[in-house]
MARVO-557905 format. One record per residue (C-alpha): residue number from 1; y, x, z negated; residue in three letters. Coordinates in steps of 0.05 Angstrom, whole numbers, always signed. Each point is the difference from the previous one (the first is absolute). Last residue first. Layout:
// residues N
{NUM, {Y, X, Z}, ALA}
...
***
This chain:
// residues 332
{332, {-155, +460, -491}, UNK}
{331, {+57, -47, -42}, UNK}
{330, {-51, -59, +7}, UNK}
{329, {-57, +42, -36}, UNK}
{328, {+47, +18, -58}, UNK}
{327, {+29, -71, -6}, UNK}
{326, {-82, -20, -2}, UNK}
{325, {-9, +41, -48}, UNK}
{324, {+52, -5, -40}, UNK}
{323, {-18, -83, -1}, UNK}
{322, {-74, +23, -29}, UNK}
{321, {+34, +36, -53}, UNK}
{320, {+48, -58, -27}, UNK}
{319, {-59, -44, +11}, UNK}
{318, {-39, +37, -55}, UNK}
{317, {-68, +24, +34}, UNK}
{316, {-81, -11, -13}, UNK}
{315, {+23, -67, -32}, UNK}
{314, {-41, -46, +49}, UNK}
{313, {+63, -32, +25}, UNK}
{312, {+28, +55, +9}, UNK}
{311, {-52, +34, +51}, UNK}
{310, {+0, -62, +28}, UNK}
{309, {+77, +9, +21}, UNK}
{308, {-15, +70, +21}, UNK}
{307, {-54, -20, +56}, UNK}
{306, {+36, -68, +11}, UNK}
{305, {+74, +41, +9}, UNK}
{304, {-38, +52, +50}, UNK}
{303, {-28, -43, +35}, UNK}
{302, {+57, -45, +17}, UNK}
{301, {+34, +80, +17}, UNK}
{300, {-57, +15, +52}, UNK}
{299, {+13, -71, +21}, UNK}
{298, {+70, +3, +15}, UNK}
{297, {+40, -61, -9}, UNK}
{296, {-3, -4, -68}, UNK}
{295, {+49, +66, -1}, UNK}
{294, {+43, -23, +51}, UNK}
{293, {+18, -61, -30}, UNK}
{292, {+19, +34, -69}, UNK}
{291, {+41, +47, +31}, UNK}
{290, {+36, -72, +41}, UNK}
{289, {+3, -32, -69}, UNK}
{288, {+43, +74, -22}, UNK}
{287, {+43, +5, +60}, UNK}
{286, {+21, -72, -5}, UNK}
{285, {+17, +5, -71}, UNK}
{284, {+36, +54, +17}, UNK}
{283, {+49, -30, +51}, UNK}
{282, {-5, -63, -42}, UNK}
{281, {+35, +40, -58}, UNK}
{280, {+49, +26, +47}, UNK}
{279, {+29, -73, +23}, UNK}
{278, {+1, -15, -70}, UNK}
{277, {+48, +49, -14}, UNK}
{276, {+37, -15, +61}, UNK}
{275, {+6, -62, -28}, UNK}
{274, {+22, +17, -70}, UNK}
{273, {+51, +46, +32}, UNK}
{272, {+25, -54, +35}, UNK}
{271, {+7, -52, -50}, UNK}
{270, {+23, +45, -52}, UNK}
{269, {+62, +17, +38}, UNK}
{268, {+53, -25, -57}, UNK}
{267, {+22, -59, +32}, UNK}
{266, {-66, -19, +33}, UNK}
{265, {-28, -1, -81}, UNK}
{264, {+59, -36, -20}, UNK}
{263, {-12, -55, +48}, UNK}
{262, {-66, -12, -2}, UNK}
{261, {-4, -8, -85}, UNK}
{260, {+54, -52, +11}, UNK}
{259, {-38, -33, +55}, UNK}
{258, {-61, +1, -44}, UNK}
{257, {+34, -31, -60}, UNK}
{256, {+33, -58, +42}, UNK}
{255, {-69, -13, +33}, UNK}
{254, {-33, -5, -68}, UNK}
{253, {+62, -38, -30}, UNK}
{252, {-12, -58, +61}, UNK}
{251, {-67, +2, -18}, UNK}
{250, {+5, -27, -77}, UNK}
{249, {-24, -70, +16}, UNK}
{248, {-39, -19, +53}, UNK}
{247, {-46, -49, -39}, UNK}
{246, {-54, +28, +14}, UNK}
{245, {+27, +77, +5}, UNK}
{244, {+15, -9, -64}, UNK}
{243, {+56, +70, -14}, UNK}
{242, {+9, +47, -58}, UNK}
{241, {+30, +71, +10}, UNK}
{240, {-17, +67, -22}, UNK}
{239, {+39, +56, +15}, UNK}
{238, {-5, +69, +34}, UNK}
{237, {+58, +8, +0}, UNK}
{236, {+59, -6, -48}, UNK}
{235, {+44, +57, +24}, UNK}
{234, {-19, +16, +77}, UNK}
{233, {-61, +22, +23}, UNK}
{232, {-31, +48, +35}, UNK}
{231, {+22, +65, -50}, UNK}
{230, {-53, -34, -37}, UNK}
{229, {+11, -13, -66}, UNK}
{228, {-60, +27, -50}, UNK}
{227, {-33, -70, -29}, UNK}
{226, {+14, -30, -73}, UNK}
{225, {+52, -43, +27}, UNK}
{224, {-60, -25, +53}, UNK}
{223, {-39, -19, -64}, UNK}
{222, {+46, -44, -26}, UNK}
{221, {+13, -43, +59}, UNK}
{220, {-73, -8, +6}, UNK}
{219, {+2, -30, -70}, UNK}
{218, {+62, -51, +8}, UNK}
{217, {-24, -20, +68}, UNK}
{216, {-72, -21, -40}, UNK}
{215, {+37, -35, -54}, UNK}
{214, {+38, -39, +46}, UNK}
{213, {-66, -8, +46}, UNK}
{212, {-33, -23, -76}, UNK}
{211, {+60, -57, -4}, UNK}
{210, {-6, -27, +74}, UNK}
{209, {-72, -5, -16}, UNK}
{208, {-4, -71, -20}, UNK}
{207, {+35, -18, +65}, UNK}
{206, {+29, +56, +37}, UNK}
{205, {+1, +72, +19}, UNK}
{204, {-66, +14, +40}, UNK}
{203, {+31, +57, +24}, UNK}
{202, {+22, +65, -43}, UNK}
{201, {+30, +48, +54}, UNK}
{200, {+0, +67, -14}, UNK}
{199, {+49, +32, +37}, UNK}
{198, {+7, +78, +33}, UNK}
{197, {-75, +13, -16}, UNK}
{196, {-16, +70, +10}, UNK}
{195, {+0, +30, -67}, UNK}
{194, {-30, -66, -26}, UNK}
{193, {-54, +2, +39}, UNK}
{192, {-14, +73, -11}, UNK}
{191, {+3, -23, -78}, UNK}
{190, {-65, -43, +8}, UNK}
{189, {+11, -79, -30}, UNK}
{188, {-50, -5, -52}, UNK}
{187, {+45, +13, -57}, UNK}
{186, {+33, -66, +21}, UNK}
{185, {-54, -41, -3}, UNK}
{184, {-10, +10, -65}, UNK}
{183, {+73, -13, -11}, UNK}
{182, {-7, -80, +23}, UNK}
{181, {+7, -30, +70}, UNK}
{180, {+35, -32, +49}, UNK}
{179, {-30, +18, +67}, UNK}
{178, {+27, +59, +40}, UNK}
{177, {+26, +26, +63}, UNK}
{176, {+17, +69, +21}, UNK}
{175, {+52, +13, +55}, UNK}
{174, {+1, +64, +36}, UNK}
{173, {+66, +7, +49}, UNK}
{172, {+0, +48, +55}, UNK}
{171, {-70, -3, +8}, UNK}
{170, {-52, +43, +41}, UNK}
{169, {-18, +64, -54}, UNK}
{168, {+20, -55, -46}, UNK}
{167, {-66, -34, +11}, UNK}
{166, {-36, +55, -18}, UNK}
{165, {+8, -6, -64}, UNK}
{164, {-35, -56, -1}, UNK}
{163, {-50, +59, -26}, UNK}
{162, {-2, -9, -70}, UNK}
{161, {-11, -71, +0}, UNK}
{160, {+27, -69, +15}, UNK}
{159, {-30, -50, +50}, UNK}
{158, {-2, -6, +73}, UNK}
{157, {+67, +19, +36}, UNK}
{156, {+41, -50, +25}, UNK}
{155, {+48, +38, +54}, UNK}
{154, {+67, -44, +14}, UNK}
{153, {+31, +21, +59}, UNK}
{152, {+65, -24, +5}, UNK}
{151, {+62, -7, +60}, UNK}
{150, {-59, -7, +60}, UNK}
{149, {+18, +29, +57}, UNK}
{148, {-67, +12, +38}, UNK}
{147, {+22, +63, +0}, UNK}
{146, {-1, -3, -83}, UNK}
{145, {-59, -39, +5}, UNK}
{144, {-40, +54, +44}, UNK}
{143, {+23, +49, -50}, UNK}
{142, {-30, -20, -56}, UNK}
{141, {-60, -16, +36}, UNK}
{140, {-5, +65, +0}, UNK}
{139, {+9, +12, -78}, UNK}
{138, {-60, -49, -6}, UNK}
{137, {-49, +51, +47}, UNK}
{136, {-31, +27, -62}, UNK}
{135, {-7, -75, -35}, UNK}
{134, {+40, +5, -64}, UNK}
{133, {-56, -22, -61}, UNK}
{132, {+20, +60, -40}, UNK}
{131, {-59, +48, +34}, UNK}
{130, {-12, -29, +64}, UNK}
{129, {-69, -50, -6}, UNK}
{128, {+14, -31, +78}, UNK}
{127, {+65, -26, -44}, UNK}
{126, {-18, -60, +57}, UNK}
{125, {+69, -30, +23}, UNK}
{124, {+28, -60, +0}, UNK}
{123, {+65, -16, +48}, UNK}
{122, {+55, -46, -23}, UNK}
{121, {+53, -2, +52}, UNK}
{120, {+74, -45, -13}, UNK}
{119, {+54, -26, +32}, UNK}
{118, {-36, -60, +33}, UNK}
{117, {-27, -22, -63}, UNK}
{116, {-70, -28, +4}, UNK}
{115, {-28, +66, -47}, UNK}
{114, {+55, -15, -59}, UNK}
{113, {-28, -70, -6}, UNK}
{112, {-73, +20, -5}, UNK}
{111, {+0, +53, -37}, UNK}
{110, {-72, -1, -40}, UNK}
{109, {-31, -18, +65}, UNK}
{108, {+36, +61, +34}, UNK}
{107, {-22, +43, -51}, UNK}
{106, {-69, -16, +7}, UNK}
{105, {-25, +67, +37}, UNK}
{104, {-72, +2, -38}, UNK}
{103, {-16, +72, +5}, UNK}
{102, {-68, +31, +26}, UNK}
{101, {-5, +72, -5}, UNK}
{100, {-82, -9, -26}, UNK}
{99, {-12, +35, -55}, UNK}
{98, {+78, +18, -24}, UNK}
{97, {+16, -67, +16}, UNK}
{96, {+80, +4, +27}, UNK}
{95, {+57, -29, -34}, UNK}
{94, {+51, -36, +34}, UNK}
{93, {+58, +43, +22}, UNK}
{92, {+62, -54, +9}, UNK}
{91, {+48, +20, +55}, UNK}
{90, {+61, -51, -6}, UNK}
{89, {+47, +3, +56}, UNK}
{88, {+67, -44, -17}, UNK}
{87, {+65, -2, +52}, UNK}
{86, {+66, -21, -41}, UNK}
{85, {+36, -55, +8}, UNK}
{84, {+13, -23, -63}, UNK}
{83, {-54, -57, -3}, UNK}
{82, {-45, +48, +26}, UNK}
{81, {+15, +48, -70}, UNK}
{80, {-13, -56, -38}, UNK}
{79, {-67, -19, +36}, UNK}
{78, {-19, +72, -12}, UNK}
{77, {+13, -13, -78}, UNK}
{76, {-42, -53, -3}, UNK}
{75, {-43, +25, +41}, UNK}
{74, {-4, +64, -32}, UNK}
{73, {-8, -20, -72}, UNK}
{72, {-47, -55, +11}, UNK}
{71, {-52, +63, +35}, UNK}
{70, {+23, +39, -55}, UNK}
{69, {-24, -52, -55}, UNK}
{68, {-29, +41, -55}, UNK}
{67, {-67, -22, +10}, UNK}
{66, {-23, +73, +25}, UNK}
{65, {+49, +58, -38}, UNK}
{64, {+52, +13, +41}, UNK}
{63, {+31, +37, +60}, UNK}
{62, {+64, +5, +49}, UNK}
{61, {+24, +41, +48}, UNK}
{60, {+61, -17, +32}, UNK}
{59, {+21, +32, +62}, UNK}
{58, {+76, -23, +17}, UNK}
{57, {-3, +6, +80}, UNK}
{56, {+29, +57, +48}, UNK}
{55, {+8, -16, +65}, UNK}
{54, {+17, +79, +52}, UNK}
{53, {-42, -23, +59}, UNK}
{52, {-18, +73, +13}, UNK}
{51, {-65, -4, -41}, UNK}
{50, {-29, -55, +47}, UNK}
{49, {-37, +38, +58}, UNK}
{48, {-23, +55, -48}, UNK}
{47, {-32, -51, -40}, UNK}
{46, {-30, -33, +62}, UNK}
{45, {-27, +68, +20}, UNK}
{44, {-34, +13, -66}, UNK}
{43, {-33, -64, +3}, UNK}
{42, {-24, +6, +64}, UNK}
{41, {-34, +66, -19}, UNK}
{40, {-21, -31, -75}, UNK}
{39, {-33, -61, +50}, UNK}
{38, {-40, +51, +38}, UNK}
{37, {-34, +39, -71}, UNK}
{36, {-12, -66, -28}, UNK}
{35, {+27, -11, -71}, UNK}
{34, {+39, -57, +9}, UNK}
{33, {+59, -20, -37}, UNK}
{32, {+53, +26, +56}, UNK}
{31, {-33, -54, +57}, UNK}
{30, {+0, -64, -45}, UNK}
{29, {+73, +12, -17}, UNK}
{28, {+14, +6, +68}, UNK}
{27, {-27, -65, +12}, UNK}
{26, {+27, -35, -58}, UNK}
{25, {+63, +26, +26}, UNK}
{24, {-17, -23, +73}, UNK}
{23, {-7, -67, -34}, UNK}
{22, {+62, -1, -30}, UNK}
{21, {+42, +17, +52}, UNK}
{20, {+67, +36, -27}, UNK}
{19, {+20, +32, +65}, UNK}
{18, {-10, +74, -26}, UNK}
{17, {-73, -30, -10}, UNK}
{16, {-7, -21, +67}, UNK}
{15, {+30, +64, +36}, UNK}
{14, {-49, +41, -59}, UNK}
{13, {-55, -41, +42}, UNK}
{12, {+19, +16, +79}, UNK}
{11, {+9, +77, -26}, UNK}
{10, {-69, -8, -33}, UNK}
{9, {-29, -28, +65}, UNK}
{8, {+40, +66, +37}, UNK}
{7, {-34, +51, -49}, UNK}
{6, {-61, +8, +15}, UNK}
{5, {+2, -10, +72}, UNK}
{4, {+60, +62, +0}, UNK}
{3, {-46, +44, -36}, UNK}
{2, {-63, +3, +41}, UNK}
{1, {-59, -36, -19}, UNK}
***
């Protein structure tokens, strides 16, 4: 296949895409997640094809603890941010079976207003089992909203644990969300979230529990004092903030907090040099899953990693040993 057939389809699609068409979106979308060795080509090219477009989005990662109403969250808030005018892309990484790779995809069902507006794109996406629940090729489709021109990407991670991290590696904006609750549950919230969190957002706000989200906002806002300020942020973030996303209440602040937080930070050049930052960081991360994808995919080196690997597992060498080994028999 010579170059020029390759790449004149993927011209025709990143044409579509720069044009807003939702289906060639989904399309190209479709085309950067895969993992076949023809579709990364053609994805590559229809990266290159829309870099130059110049549309920068809001990215918003977000994440949560399951049951604590982030699907709610975002459509009510997305449907806010519609109502204003503004152009909504919501990736949502559904979790992947570590056994089989299977995910469910229901976000759509569980957004069902939100995903018939005409201003915005909800697209689910297996976490394919990534480390932090971020699908690898999420930060891609990133970029194919941004040409698409959306004004937000929202990025719903899956869960909370040590390494959402991640998702700030592809976020301008990191959002965690959280169910009224009591101090217990508290001292189970991981300090790497909190060091990247820029708001904690209480939901669930109302009713009988209004009083414990109160509480809750109170608590979180106490622990972020205790944090080391980040030369990121302005005085008084990161803060804590209370919002029902059922009832709607409480977004408006949210949005008015963020846009604050947006502001000063493209002020004061920390929006740029956090994205070239995060720029780099792919740049290596990319070097180091492709290392890893050249070393399964030679079979002298697959029988290698058994050979030592059952080695291991029967005890007859530590696996800090056995991994020197095979580092020393890689480096020749």
């Amino acid at each position: 296949m010579t170059q020029a057939m390759m790449t004149a389809p993927q011209d025709a699609l990143a044409d579509a895409v720069l044009n807003g068409e939702r289906r060639a979106l989904a399309r190209a979308i479709t085309l950067v997640e895969s993992g076949r060795a023809d579709h990364r080509l053609q994805a590559a090219a229809l990266l290159d094809a829309i870099k130059g477009a110049g549309r920068e989005a809001l990215r918003i990662g977000l994440s949560g603890t399951p049951g604590v109403g982030k699907s709610t969250f975002i459509e009510s808030f997305g449907m806010m941010l519609t109502g204003m005018g503004k152009r909504v892309a919501v990736l949502a990484v559904d979790p992947s079976s570590a056994r089989s790779g299977g995910s469910i995809l229901g976000d759509k069902t569980r957004m069902e207003r939100l995903s018939r507006d005409p201003n915005a794109f909800i697209r689910p996406s297996p976490s394919q089992t990534q480390l932090g629940g971020v699908a690898r090729r999420t930060r891609e489709a990133v970029a194919l909203c941004e040409a698409a021109g959306f004004d937000i990407v929202l990025i719903e991670t899956v869960g909370v644990g040590q390494s959402e991290t991640m998702v700030a590696e592809m976020s301008d904006l990191f959002l965690l969300l959280m169910a009224p609750a009591g101090g217990d549950e508290l001292q189970g919230v991981k300090r790497g979230i909190m060091e990247i969190a820029d708001l904690i957002v209480v939901n669930k706000a109302d009713g009988d529990l209004k009083p414990v989200a109160m509480r809750t906002c109170a608590d979180y806002a106490g622990a972020l004092r205790l944090l080391r300020k980040r030369p990121q942020d302005p005085q008084g973030f990161p803060k804590a903030v209370m919002v029902s996303a059922y009832e709607q209440t409480g977004l408006p602040e949210v949005w008015a907090e963020m846009e604050t937080l947006t502001a000063w930070r493209r002020d004061q050049g920390h929006w740029a040099s956090r994205r070239a930052a995060q720029a780099r960081h792919w740049f290596e991360e990319e070097v180091r899953q492709g290392l890893l994808a050249r070393l399964t995919a030679s079979p002298e080196a697959r029988a290698r990693m058994v050979r030592l690997g059952e080695e291991v597992a029967r005890g007859d060498r530590l696996p800090g040993h056995a991994a020197e080994d095979m580092l020393s028999w890689l480096g020749g």
